[in-house]
MMTF fields as JSON, N, C-alpha, C and O atoms, coordinates in Angstrom:
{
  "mmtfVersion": "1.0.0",
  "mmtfProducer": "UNKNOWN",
  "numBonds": 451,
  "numAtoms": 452,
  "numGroups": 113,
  "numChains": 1,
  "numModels": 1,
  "chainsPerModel": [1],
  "groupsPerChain": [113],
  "chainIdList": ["A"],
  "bondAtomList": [4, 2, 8, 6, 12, 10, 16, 14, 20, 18, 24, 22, 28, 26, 32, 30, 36, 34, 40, 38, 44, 42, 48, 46, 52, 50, 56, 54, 60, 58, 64, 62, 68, 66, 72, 70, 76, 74, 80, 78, 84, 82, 88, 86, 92, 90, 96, 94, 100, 98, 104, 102, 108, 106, 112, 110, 116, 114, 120, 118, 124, 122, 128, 126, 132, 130, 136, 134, 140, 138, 144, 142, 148, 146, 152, 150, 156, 154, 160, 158, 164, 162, 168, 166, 172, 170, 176, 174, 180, 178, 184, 182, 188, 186, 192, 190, 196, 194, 200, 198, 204, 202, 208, 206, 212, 210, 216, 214, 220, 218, 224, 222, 228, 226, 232, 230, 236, 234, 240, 238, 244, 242, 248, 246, 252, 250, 256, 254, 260, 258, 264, 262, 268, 266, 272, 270, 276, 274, 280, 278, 284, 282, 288, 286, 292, 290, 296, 294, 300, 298, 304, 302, 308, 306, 312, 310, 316, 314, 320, 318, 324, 322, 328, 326, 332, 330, 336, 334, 340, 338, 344, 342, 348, 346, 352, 350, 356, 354, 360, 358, 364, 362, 368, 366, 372, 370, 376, 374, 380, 378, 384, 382, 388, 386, 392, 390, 396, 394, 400, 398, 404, 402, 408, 406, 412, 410, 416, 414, 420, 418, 424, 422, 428, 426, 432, 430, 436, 434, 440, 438, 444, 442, 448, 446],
  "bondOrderList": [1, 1, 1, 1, 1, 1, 1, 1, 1, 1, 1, 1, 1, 1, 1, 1, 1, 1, 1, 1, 1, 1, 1, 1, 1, 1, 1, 1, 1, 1, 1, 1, 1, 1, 1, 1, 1, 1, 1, 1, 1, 1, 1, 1, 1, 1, 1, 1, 1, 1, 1, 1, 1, 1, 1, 1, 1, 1, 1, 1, 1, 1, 1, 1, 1, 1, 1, 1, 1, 1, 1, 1, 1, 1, 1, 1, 1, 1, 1, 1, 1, 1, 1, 1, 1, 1, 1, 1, 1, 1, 1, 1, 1, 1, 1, 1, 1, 1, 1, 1, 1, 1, 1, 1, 1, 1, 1, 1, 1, 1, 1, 1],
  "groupList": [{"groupName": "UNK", "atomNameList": ["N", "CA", "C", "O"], "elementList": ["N", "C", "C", "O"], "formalChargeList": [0, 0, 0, 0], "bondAtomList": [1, 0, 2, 1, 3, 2], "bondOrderList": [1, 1, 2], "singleLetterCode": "X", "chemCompType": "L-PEPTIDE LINKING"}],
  "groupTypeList": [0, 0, 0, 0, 0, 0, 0, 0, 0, 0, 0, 0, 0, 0, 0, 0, 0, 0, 0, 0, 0, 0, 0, 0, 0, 0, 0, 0, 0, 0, 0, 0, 0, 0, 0, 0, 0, 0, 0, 0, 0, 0, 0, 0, 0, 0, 0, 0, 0, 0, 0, 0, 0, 0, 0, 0, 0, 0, 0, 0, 0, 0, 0, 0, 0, 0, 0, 0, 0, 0, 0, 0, 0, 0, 0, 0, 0, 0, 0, 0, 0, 0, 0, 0, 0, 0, 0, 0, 0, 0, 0, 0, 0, 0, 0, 0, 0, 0, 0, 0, 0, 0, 0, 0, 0, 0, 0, 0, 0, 0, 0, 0, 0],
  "groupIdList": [1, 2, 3, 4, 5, 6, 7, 8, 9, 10, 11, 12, 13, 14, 15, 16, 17, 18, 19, 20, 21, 22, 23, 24, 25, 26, 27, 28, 29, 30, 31, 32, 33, 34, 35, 36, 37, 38, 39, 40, 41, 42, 43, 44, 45, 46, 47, 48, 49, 50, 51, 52, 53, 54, 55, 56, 57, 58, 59, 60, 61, 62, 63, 64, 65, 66, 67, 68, 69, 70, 71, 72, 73, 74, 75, 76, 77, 78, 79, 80, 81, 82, 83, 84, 85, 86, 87, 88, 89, 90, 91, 92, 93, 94, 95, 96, 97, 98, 99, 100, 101, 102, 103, 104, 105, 106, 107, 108, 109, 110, 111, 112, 113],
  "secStructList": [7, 2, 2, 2, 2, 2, 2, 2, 2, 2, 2, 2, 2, 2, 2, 2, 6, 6, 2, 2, 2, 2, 2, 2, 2, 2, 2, 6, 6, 6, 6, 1, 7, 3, 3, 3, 1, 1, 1, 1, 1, 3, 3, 3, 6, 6, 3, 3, 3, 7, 7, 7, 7, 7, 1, 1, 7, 7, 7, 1, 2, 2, 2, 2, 2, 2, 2, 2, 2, 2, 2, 2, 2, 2, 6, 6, 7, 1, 1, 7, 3, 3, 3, 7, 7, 7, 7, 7, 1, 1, 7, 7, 7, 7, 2, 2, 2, 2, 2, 2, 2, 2, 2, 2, 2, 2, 2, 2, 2, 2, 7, 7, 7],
  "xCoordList": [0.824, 0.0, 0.88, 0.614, 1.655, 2.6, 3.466, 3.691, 3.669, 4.11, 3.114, 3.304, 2.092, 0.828, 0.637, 0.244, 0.705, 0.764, 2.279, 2.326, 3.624, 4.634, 4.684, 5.603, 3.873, 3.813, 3.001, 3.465, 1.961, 1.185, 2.04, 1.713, 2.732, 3.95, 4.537, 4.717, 5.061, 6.434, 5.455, 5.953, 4.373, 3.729, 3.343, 3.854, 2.738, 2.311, 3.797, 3.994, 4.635, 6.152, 6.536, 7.067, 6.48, 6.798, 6.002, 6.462, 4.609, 4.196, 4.006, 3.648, 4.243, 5.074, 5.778, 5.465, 7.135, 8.26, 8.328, 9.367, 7.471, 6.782, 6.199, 6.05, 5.49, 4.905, 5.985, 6.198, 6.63, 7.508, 8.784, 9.093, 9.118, 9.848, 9.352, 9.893, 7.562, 7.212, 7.173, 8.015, 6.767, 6.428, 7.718, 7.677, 8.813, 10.447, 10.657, 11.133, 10.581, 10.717, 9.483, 9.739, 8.388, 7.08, 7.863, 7.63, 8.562, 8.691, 9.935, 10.027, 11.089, 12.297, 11.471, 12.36, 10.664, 10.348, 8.351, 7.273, 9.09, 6.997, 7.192, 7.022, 7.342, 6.794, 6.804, 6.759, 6.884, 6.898, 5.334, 4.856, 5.074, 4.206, 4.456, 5.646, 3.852, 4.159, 2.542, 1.467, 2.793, 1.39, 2.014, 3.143, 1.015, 1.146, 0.462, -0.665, 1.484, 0.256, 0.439, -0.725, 1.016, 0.727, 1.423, 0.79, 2.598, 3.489, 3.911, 3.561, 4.662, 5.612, 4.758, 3.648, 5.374, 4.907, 4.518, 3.406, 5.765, 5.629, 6.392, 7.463, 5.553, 6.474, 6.248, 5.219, 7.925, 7.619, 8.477, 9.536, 6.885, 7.779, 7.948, 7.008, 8.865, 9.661, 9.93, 9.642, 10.439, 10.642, 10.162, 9.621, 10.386, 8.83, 9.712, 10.607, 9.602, 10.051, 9.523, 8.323, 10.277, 9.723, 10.138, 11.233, 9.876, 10.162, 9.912, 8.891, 11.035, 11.416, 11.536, 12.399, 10.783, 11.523, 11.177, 10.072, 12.622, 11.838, 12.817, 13.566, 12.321, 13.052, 13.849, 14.436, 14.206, 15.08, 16.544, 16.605, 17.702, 18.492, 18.542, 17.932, 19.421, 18.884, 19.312, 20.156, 18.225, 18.638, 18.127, 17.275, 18.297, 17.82, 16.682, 16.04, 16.027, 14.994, 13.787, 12.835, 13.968, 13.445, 12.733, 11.726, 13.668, 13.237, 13.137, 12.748, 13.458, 13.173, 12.042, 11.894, 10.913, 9.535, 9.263, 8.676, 9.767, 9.792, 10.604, 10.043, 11.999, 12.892, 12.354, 12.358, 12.025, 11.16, 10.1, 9.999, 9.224, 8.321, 8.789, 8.239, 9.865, 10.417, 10.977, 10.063, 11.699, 12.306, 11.199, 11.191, 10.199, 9.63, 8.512, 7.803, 8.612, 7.974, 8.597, 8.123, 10.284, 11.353, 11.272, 11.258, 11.214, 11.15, 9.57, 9.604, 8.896, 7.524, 8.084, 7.583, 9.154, 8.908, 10.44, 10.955, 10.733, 12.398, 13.003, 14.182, 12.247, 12.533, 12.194, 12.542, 11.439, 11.001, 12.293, 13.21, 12.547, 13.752, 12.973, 11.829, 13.757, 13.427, 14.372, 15.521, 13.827, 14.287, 14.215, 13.051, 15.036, 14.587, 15.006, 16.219, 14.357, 14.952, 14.374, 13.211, 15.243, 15.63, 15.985, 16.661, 15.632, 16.152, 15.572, 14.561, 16.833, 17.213, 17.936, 18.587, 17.654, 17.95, 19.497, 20.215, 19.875, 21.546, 22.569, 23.603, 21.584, 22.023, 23.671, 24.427, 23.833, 25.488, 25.44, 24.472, 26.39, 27.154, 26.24, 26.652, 25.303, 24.446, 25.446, 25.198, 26.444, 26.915, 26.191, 26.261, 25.625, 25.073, 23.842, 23.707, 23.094, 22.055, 22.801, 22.571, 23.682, 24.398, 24.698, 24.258, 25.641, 25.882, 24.627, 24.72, 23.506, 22.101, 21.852, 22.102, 21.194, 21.197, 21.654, 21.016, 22.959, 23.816, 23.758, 23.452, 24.166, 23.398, 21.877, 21.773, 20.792, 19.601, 19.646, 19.222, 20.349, 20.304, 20.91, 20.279, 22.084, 22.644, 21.526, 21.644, 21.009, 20.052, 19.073, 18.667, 18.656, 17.346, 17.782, 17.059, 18.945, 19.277, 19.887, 19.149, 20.72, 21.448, 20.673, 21.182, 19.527, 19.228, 19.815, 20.674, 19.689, 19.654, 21.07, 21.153, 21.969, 23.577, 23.239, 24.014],
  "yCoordList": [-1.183, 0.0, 1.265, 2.165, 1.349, 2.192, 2.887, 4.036, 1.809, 2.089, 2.96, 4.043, 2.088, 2.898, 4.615, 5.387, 5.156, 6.628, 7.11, 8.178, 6.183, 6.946, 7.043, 7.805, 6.458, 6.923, 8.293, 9.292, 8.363, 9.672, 10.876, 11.969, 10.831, 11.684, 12.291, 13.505, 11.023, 11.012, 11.8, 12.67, 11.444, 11.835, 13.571, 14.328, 13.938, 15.068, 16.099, 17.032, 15.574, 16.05, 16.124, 17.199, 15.413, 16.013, 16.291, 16.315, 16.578, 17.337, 19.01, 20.04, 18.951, 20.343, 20.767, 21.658, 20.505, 20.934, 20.647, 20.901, 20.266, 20.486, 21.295, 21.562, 22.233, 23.613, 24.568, 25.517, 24.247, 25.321, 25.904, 26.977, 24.484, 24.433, 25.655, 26.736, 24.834, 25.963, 27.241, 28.014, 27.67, 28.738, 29.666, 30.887, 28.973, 30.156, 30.168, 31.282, 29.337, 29.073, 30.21, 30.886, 30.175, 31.317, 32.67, 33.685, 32.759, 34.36, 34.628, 35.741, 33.672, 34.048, 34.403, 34.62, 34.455, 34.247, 34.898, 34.521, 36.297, 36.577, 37.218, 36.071, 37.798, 38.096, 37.145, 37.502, 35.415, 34.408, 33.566, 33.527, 33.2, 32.162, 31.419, 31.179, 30.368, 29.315, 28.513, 28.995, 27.534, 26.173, 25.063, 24.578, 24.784, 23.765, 22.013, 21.588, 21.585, 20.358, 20.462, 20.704, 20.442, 20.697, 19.463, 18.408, 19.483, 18.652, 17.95, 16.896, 18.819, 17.997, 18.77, 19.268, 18.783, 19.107, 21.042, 21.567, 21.615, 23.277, 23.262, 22.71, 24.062, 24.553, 25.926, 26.528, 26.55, 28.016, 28.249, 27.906, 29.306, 29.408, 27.901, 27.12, 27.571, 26.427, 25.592, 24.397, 26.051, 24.452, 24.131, 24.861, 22.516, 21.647, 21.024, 20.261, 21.215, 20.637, 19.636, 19.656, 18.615, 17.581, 17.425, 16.866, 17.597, 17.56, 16.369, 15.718, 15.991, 14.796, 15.134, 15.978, 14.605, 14.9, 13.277, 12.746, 12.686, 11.252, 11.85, 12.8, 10.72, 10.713, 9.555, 9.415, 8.688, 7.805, 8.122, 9.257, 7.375, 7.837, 7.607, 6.735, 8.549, 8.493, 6.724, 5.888, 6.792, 5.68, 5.754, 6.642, 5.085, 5.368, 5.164, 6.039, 3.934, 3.633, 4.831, 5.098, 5.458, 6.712, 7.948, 8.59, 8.064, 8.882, 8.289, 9.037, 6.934, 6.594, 6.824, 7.8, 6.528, 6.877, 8.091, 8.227, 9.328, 10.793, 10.808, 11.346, 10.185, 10.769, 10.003, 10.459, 9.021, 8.423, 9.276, 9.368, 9.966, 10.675, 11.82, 12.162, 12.605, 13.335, 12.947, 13.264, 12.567, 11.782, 11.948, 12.866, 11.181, 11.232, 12.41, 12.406, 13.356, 14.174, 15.149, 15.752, 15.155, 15.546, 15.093, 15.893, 13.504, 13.091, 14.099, 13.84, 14.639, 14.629, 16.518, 17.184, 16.98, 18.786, 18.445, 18.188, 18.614, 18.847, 20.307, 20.618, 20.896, 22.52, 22.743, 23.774, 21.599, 21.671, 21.883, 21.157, 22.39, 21.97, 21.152, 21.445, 20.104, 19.944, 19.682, 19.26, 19.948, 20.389, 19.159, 18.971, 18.406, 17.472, 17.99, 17.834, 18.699, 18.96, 17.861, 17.525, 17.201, 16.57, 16.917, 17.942, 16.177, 16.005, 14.55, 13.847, 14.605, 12.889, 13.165, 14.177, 11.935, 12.171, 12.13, 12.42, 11.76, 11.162, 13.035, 13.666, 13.122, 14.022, 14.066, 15.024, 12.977, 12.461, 12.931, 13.569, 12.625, 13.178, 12.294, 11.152, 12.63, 11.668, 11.507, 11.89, 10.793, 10.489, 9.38, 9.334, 8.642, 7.061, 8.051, 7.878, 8.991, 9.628, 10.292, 9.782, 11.386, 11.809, 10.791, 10.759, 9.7, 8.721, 8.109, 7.482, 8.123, 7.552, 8.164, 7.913, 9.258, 10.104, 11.23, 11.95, 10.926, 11.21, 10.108, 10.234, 8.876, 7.58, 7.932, 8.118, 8.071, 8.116, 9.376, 9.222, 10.921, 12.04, 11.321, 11.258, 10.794, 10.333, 9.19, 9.209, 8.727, 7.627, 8.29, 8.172, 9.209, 10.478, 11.491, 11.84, 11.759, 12.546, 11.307, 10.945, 10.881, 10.111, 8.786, 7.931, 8.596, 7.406, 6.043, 6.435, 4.493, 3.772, 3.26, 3.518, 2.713, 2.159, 1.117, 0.292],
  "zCoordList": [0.0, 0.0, 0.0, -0.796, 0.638, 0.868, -0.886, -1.268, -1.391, -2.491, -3.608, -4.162, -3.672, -4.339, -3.312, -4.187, -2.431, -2.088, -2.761, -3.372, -2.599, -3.295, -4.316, -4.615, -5.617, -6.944, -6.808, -7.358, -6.187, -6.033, -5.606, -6.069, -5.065, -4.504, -5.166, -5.264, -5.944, -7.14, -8.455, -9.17, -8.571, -9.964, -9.832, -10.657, -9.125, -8.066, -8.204, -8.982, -7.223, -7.87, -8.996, -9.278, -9.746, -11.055, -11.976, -13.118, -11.768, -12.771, -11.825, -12.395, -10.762, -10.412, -10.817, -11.606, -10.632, -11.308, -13.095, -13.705, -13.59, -15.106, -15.176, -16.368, -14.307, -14.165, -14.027, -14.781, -13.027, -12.561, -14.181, -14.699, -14.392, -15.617, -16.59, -16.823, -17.293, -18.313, -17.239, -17.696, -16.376, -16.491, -16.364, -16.518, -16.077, -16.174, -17.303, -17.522, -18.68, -19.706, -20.543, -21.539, -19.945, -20.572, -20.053, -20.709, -19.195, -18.475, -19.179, -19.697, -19.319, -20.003, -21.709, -22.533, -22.066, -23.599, -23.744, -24.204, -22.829, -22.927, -24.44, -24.855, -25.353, -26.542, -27.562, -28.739, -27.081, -28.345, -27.639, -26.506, -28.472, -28.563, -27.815, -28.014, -26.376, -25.729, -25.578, -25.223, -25.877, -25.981, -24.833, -24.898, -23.781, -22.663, -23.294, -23.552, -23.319, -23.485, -25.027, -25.343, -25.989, -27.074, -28.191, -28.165, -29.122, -29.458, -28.024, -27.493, -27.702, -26.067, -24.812, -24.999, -23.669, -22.097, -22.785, -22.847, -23.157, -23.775, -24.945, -25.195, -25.713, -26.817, -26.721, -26.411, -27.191, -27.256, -28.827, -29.352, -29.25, -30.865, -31.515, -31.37, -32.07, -32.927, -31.736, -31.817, -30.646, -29.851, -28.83, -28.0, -28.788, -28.403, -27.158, -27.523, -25.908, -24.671, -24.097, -23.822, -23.817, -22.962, -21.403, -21.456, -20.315, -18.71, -18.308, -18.534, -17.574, -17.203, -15.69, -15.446, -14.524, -13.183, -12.556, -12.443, -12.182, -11.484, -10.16, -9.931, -9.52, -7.914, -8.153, -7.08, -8.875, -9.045, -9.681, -10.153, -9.787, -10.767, -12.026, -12.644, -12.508, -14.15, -14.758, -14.435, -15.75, -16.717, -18.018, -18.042, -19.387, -20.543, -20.739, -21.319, -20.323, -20.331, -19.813, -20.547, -18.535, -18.066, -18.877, -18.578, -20.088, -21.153, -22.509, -23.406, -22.824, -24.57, -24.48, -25.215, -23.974, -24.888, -25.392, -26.465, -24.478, -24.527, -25.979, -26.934, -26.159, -27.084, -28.606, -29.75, -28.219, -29.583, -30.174, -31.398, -29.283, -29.774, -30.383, -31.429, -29.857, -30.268, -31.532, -32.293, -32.097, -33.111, -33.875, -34.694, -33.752, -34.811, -35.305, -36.311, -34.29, -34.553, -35.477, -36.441, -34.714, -35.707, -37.296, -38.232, -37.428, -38.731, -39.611, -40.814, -39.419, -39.457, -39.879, -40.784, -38.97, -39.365, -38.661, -37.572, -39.938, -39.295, -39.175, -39.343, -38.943, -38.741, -37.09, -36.514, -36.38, -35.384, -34.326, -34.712, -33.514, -32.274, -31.018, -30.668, -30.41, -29.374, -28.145, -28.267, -27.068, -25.869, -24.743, -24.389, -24.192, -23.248, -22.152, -22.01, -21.083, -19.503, -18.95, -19.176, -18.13, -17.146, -15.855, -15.767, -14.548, -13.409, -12.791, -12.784, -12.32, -11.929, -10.404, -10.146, -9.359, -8.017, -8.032, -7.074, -9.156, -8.667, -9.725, -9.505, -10.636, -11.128, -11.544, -11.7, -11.625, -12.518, -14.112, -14.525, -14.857, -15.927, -17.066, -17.266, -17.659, -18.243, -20.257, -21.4, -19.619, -20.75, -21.451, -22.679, -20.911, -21.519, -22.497, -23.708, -21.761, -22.725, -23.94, -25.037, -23.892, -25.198, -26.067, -27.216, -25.45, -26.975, -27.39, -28.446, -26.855, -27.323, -28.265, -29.444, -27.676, -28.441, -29.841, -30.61, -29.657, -30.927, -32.021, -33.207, -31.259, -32.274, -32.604, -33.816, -32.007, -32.688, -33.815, -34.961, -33.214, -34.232, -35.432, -36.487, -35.3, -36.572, -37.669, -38.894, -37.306, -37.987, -38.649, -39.805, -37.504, -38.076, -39.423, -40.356, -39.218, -40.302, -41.272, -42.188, -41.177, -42.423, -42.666, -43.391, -42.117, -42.125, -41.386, -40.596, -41.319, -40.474, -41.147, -42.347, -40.681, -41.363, -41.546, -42.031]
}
């Protein structure tokens, strides 16, 4: 039982700090266009943000569904930018995400090797 109230916690928490996020992101950028809920969590103007806050430490799995969607939304308007903020409890050097990620940009643009 206990566990079922700490997802409520954890979920609650981070779609807080998914508020807090857009709204420094709306105030750094009041004369552009910003949509909640829209492509990703905010887009302002051309780019489309996705907010990530877990209480666990980071891992890849944590965000592929987020970065897949992205991707292909990318494939879909490649003029689009997108934005992944993150926070993770351990908040270490998320190298394992960059080489993912540079492998997936590379496939997206040049296609699959």
């Amino acid at each position: 039982m206990r566990k079922e109230r700490d997802g409520g916690y954890h979920a609650i928490k981070g779609f807080a700090y998914q508020f807090d996020a857009s709204l420094m992101r709306i105030f750094e950028n009041l004369s552009s266009v910003s949509e909640l809920e829209g492509k990703q969590d905010l887009s302002v103007e051309n780019y489309h943000i996705q907010v990530k806050h877990r209480s666990e430490k980071f891992s890849v799995s944590a965000v592929t569904s987020a970065v897949q969607l992205m991707f292909r939304q990318f494939q879909q308007d490649n003029s689009s930018q997108f934005i992944l903020h993150c926070h993770f409890s351990d908040q270490e050097d998320y190298e394992e995400l960059t080489r993912v990620l540079t492998s997936l940009s590379s496939e997206a643009t040049d296609g699959p090797e």
